[in-house]
C-alpha positions as CSV (number, residue, x, y, z in Angstrom):
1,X,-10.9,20.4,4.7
2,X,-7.0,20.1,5.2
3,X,-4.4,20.5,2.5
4,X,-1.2,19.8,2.1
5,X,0.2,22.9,0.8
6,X,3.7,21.1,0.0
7,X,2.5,18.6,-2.1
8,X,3.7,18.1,-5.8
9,X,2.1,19.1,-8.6
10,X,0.1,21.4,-6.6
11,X,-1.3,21.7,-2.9
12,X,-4.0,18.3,-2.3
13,X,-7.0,19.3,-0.3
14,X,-8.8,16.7,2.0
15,X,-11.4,15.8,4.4
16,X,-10.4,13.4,6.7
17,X,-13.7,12.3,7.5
18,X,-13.7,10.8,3.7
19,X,-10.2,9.7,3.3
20,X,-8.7,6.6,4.2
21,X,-4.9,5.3,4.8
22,X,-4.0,2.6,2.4
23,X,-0.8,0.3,3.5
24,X,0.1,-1.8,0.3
25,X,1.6,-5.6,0.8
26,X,3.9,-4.7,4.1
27,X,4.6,-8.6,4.2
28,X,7.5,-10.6,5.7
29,X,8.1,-12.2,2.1
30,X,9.1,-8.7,1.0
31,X,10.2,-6.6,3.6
32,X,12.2,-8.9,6.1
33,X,16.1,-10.1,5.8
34,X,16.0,-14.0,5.1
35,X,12.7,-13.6,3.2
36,X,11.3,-14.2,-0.6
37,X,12.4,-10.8,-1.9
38,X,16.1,-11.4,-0.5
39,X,15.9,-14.8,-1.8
40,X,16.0,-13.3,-5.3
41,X,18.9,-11.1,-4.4
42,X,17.2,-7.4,-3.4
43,X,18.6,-5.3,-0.9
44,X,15.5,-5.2,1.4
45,X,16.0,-1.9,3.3
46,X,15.4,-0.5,0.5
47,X,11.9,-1.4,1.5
48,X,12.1,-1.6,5.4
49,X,13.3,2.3,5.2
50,X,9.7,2.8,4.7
51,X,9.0,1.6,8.0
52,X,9.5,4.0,10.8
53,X,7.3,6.8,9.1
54,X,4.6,4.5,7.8
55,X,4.9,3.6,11.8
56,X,4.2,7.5,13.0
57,X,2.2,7.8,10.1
58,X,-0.1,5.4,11.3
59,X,-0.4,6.4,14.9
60,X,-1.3,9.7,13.2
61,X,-4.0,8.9,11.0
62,X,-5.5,6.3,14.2
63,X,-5.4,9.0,16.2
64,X,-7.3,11.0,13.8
65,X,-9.8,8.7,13.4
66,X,-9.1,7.8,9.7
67,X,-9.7,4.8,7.9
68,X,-7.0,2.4,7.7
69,X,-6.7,-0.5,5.2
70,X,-3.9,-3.0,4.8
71,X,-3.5,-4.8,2.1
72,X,-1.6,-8.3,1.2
73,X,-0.7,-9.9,-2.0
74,X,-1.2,-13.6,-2.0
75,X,-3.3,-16.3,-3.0
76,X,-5.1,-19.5,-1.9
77,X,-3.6,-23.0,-0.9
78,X,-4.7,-24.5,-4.2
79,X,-3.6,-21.5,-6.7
80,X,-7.0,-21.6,-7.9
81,X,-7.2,-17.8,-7.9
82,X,-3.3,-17.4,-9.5
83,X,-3.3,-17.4,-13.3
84,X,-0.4,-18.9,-15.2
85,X,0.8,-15.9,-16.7
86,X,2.0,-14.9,-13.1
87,X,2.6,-18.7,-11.5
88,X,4.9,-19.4,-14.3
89,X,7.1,-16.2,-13.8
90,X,10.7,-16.9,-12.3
91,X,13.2,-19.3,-11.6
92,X,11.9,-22.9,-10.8
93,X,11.7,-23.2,-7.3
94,X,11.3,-19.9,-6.2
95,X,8.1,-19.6,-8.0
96,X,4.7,-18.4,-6.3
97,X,3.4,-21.4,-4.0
98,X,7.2,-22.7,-3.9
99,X,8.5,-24.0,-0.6
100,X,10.5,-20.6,0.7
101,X,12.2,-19.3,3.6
102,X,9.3,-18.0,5.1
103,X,6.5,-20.6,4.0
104,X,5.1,-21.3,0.7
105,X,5.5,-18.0,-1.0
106,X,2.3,-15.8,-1.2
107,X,0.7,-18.1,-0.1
108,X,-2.0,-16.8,2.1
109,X,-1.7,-18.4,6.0
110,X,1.7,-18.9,5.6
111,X,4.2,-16.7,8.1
112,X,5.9,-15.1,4.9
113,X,2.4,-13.8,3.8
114,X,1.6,-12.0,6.8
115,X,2.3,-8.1,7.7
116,X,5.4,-7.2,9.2
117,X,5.0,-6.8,13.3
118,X,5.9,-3.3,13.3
119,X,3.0,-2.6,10.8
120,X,0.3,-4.8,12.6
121,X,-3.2,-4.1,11.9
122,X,-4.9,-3.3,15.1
123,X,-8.5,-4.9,15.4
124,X,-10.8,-3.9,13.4
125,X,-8.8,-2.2,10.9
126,X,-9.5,-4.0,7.1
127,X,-7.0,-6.3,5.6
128,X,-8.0,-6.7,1.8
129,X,-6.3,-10.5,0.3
130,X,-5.2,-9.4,-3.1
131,X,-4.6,-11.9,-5.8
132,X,-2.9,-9.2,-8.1
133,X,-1.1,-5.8,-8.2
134,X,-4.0,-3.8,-8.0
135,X,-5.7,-3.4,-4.8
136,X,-9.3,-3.6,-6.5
137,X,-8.8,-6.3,-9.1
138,X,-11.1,-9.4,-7.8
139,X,-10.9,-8.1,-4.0
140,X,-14.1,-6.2,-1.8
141,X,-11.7,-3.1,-1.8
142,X,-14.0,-0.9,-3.9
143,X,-17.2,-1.8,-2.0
144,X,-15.8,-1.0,1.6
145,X,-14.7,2.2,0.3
146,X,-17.8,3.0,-0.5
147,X,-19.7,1.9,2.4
148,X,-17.8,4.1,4.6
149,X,-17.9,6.6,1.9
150,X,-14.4,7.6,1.2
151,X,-13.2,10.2,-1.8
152,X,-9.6,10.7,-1.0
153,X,-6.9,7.5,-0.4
154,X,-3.4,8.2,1.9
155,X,-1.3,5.6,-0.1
156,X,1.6,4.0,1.1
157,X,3.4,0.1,1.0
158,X,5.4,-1.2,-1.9
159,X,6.6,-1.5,-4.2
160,X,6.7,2.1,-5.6
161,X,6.3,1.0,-9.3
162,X,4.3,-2.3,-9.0
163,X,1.5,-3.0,-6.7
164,X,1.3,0.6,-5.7
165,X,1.4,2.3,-9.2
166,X,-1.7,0.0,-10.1
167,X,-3.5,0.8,-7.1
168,X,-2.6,4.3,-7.7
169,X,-4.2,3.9,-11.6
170,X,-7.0,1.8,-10.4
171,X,-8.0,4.2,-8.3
172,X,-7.5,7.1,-10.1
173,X,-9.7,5.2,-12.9
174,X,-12.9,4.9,-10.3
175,X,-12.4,8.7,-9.2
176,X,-10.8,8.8,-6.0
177,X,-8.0,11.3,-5.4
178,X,-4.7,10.1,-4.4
179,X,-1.6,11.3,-2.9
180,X,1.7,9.1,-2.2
181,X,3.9,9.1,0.4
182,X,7.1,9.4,-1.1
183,X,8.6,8.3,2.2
184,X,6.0,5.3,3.0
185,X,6.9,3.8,-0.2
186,X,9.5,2.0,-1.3
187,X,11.3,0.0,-4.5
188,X,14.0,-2.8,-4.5
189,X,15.7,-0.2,-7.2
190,X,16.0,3.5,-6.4
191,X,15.7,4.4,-10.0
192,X,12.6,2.9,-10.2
193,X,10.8,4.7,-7.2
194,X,12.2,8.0,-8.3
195,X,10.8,7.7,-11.6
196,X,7.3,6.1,-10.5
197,X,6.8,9.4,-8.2
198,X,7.6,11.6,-10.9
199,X,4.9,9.3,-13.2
200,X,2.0,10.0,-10.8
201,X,2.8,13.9,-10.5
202,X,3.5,14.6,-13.8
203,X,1.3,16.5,-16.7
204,X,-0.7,18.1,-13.6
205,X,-1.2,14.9,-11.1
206,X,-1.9,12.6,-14.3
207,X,-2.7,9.7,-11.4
208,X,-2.4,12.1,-8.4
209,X,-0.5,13.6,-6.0
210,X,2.6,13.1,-4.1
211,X,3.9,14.3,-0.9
212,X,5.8,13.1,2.3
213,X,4.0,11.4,5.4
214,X,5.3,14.5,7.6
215,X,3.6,17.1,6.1
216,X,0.1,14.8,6.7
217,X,1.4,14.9,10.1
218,X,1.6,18.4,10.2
219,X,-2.0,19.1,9.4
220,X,-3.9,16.0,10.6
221,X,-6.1,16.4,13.7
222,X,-4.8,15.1,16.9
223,X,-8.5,13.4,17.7
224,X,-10.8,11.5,15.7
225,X,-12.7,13.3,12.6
226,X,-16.8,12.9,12.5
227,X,-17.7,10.0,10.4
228,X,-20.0,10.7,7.3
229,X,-23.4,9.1,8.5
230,X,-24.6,6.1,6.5
């Protein structure tokens, strides 16, 4: 067992063997200049600040033999799986499945959709399509974790107070124990990140921990962790 003797409310305790690296919806739409987020007038390194230590962090937990997940928010050609409450949000024309800068936006295929290069998954590594916030709302998320029997979630990916809060409650709902990376996630609106941190650490870890990807770093294994046999 590691732990993270830094992390706030109180020192989080893991087995890497059991916990697994989740990157929330690091996509060109949001992240990159020219893209759907700036479209709408956000200052996008607010998010892209998260990407040189999600980079190390990643190397890290490869190294260590962790499980890494990606996740990306989108939805199909047709908007079949994209209820009206959320198609009908925004501005005309810059609505979801709207001709953007980047492609129809998040719409899965399309360049905008994809992960950002830096952030690549590497073969093999699970990319969960996500037609909502949550991670584990009408996705296979919840059934891979279990198949390769993971307890504990790395989370990271933004933003801070939307699709990684309700991952962060989703998951906390089915059990698992969580601890962000203040670092590896990010907000359009500083405020707003601050604030959904505090949320997740308060009242004793309500939803779970938080921490910075550096002091994973400092404890993680610098070769790959035994996998729970099936």
């Amino acid at each position: 067992m590691l732990t993270i003797a830094a992390a706030r409310p109180s020192p989080y305790t893991f087995d890497p063997s059991t916990t697994a690296l989740l990157v929330i919806d690091m996509q060109r739409d949001f992240l990159e200049p020219g893209g759907f987020g700036e479209s709408l007038g956000n200052d996008v390194s607010q998010l892209r600040r998260t990407i040189a230590p999600l980079t190390a962090l990643l190397a890290g937990a490869r190294a260590a033999g962790l499980t890494v997940v990606h996740t990306r928010e989108g939805h199909l050609p047709d908007l079949s799986d994209c209820p009206p409450a959320k198609l009908n949000r925004g501005a005309p024309s810059t609505r979801i499945g709207d001709p953007g800068p980047k492609g129809r936006i998040l719409i899965r295929g399309e360049y905008g959709h994809d992960i950002v290069d830096e952030l690549a998954p590497l073969p093999g590594e699970p990319v969960i399509d996500k037609p909502g916030k949550g991670a584990f709302h009408a996705t296979g998320l919840a059934g891979l974790l279990a198949e390769r029997k993971i307890h504990s979630l790395l989370i990271t990916g933004v933003t801070t107070e939307v699709c990684v809060h309700t991952t962060v409650r989703e998951a906390n709902d089915r059990g698992y124990e969580c601890l962000v990376l203040a670092d590896c996630v990010g907000s359009y609106f500083p405020e707003f990140h601050r604030v959904g941190l505090d949320m997740i650490a308060a009242q004793g870890g309500i939803f779970g921990w938080v921490a910075d990807s550096t002091d994973v770093l400092a404890v993680l294994p610098t070769t790959p962790v035994l996998q729970p046999s099936s």
